[in-house]
C-alpha positions in Angstrom: 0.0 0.0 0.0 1.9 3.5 -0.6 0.8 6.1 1.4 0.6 9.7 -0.4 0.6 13.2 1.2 -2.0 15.4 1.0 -1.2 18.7 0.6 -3.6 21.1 2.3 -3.5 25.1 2.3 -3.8 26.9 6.0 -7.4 27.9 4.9 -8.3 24.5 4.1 -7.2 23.3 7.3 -8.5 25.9 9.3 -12.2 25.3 7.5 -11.4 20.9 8.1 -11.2 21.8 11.7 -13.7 23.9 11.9 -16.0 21.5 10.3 -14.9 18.9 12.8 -15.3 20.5 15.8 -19.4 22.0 14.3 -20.2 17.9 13.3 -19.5 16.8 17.2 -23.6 15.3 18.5 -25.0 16.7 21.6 -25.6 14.1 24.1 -25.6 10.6 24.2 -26.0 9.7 20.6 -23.9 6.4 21.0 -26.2 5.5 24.0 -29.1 5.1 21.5 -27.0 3.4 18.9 -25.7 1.3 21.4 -29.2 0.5 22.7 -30.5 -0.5 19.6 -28.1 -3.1 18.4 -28.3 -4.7 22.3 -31.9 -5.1 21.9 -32.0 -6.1 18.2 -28.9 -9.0 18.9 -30.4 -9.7 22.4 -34.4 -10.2 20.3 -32.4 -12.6 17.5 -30.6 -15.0 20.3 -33.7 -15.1 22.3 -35.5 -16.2 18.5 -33.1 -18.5 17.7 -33.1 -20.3 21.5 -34.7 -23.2 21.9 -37.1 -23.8 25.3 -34.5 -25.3 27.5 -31.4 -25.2 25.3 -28.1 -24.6 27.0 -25.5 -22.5 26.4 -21.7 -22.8 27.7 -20.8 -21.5 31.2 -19.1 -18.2 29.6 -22.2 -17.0 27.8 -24.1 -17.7 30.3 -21.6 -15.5 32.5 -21.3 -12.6 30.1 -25.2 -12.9 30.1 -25.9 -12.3 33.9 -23.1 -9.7 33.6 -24.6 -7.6 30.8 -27.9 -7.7 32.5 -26.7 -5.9 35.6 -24.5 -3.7 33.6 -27.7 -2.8 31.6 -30.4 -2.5 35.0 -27.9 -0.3 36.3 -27.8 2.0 34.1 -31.4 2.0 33.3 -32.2 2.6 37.1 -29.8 5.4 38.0 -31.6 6.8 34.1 -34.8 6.4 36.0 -34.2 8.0 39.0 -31.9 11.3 37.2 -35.2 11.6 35.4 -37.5 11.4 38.7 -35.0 13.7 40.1 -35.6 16.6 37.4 -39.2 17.0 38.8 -41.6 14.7 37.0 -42.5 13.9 40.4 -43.2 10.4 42.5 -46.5 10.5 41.0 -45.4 9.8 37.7 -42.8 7.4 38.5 -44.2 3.8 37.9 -42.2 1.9 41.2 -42.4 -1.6 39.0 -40.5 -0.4 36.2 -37.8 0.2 39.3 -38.2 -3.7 39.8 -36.2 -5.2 36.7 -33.9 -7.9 37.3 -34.2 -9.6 40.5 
């Protein structure tokens, strides 16, 4: 592979960073990325399971792990939210109840 030099004038530069630092996302954006592909691959192994198939001791070890990873963050989610004043009256206490 050769690698060739790319030549760029100060102005060109200066507008390439600027246009970096305008295309950074606000927020979480990976979170929801992130989200999406655990649910979709988590929904396509639960599919393909069958009733009372076994996996091997790792998966099922990464498994237990992922899900506490995962309640964790969803619960501490939960409560920042309930903490920016939607109130105890619209917080639904068994959504707080995931993973036993």
């Amino acid at each position: 592979m050769f690698m060739k030099q790319i030549i760029l004038t100060e102005s060109q530069y200066d507008k390439l960073v600027k246009n970096l630092k305008e295309d950074k996302h606000e927020g979480s954006y990976m979170a929801k990325q992130q989200l999406f592909t655990i649910a979709t691959l988590a929904y396509k192994m639960w599919e393909m399971m069958e009733d009372g198939e076994e996996l091997e001791d790792w998966m099922e070890t990464k498994l237990a792990q992922s899900e506490m990873a995962v309640t964790s963050v969803v619960k501490a989610y939960m409560y920042d939210e309930y903490e920016e004043g939607q109130g105890p009256d619209t917080l639904d206490y068994n959504e707080l109840i995931i993973g036993k």
